[in-house]
N, C-alpha and C positions, 0 to 999 in steps of 0.2 A: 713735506712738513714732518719733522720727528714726532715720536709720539710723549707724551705727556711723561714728564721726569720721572715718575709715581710707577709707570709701568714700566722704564726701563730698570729703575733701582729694582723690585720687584721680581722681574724677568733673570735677574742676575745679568746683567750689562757690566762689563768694568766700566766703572766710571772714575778719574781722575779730575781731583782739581785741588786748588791750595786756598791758605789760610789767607784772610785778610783783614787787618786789626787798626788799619790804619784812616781816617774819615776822608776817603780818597774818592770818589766817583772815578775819578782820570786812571786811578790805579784796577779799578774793578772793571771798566772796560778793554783796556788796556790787557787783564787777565782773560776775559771772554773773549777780546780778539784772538790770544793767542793759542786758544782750541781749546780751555781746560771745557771740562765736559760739566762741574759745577763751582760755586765758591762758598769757602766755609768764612759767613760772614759775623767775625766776634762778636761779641757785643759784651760778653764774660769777662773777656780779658783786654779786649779791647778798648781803645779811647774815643766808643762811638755812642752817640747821642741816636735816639730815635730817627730823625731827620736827617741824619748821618746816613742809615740804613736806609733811608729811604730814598735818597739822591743813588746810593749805590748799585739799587736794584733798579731803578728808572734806566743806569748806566750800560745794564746789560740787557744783549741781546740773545736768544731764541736762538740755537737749542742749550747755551749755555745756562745752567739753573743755581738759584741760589738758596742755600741754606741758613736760616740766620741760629745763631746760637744765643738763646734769651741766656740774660743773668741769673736767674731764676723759676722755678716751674711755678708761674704765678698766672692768673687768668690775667692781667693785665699788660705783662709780656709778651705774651704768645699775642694777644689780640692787637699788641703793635706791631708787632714783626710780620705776623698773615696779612694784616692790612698797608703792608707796602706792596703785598701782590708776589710778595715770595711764594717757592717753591712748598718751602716748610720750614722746620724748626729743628731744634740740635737741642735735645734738654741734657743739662748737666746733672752729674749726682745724681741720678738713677740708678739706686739702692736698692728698691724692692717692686713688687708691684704695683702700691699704692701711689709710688711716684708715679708709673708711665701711663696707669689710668687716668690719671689727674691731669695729664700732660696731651692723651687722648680727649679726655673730656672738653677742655677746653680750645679744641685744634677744632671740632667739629661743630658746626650748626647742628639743630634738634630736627629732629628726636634723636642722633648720634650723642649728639653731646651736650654742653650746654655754649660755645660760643655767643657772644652778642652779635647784633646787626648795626651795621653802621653804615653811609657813605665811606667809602675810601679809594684811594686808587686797585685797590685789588678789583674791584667793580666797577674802577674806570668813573668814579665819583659819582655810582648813581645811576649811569646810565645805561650798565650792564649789570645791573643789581641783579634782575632776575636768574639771567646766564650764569652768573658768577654761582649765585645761592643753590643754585642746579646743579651744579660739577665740583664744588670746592672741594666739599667732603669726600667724592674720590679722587681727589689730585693731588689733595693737599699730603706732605709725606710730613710723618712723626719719624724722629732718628733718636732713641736713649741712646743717651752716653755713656758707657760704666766706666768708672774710673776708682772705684775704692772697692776694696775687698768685699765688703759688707754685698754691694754689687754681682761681685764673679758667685756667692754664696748663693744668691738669688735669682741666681740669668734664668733659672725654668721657670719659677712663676712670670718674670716679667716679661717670658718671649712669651709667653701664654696670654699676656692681656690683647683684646683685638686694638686692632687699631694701629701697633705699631711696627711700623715698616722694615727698620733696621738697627741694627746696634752700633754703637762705634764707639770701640775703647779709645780711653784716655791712656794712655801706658804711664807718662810720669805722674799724672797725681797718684796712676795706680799704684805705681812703684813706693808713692811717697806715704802711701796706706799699710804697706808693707814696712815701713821706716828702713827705705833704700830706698832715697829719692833720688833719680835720676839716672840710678843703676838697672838699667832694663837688662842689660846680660845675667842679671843674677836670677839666678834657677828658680826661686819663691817668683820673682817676677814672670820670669818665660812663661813657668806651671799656669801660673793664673790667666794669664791672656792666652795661651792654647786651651782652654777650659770652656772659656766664652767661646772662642771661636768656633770650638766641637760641637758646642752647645748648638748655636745658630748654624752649624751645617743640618747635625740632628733636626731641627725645626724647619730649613727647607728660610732662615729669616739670612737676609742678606746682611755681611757684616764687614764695616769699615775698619782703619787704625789710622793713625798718622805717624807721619816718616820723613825726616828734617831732610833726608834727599832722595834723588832718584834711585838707588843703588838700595837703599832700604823701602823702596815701594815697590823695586822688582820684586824684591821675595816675597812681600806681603800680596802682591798677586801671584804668583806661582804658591803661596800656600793657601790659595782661595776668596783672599779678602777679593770682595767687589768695589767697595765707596774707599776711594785710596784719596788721601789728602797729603799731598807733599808741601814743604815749603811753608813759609810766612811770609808775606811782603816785605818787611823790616827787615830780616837776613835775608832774604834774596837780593835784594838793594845792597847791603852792608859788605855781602860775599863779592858782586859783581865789580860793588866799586873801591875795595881792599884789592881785587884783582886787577884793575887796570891801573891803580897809584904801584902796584908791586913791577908790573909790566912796565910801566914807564917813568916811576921817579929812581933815579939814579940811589944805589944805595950808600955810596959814599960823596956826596955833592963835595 
């Protein structure tokens, strides 16, 4: 049995896995079969309903982990998303310190934090309430997002609040804070995400990026990142299946 997602993020493990924005169960196991080590599951940008998330995490299997990303650092986000029995949570916009407290705060049961207590499937509806209420608060992994300047200005205080496992820049909203949206080659952009990154070496906190293919997750592990998110569902589909109509529709019929 692997150990608990929490300690390999932690441990500095690479961990690989891609995006998925789409209300797919079939797609989300379909990604755990195929070895990613987690799934970064939208809910941000995604077209995914609570219930959505929660079919997709029933989908996947051990040692594959899921992350879900709330729309919002709201106590009632997080406490949907933990209560599908996910891994953790992916907060966006994580600006300063006060965001990732707030994001801790409600990740953990008391005296950690303040979470509520519910039945849910995280606890197996009840019947491993006790077990579950015992171990969550060290299983459970918090990931800040930084994705705006405001963010890269702040990465000390906020790698300094306890609680938080890992960082994972957003490069294009970052860029788009920069007003160079979508221009990550530009040198304002690189500065800023090599900043984070040093930052979270300096701290010893494991730190993610995302990388629309594999050729740009190579480098992001050989320059250290660990939580590497390749891919989207919707382009990964859209790529494979532009490549087989190129492969086999005639281009002059």
């Amino acid at each position: 049995m692997s150990a608990p997602f929490r300690e390999r993020l932690r441990r500095g493990d690479r961990l690989v896995g891609t995006l998925l924005g789409l209300p797919s169960p079939e797609l989300a196991e379909i990604a755990a079969d195929a070895g990613f080590d987690w799934l970064f599951i939208d809910m941000e940008h995604g077209a995914l309903e609570a219930r959505d998330v929660l079919r997709m995490v029933q989908a996947v299997r051990e040692p594959a982990a899921c992350l879900v990303r709330i729309p919002e650092t709201s106590e009632m986000w997080i406490k949907k998303a933990l209560d599908t029995g996910a891994a953790g949570i992916i907060v966006p916009h994580v600006n300063g310190a006060e965001d990732a407290a707030r994001a801790v705060h409600w990740s953990k049961y008391p005296p950690e934090g303040g979470r509520s207590v519910g039945f849910s499937r995280a606890n197996r509806y009840g019947v491993r309430f006790r077990e579950n209420v015992g171990t969550a608060n060290a299983e459970t992994v918090v990931v800040a997002q930084v994705e705006h300047i405001d963010g890269v200005r702040a990465i000390e205080a906020i790698l300094a609040v306890p609680g938080v496992d890992a960082v994972f820049i957003g490069p294009y909203d970052l860029s788009a804070s920069l007003n160079k949206t979508g221009r990550l080659e530009e040198r304002e952009v690189q500065d800023a995400i090599r900043a984070v990154a040093a930052a979270c070496a300096r701290a010893r906190i494991p730190v993610g990026i995302f990388s629309g293919g594999a050729a740009g997750a190579l480098q992001a592990i050989e320059a250290g990142y660990t939580l590497i998110c390749v891919g989207v569902d919707s382009g990964l589909y859209a790529e494979a299946a532009a490549g087989i109509v190129r492969a086999l529709k005639p281009r002059n019929p």
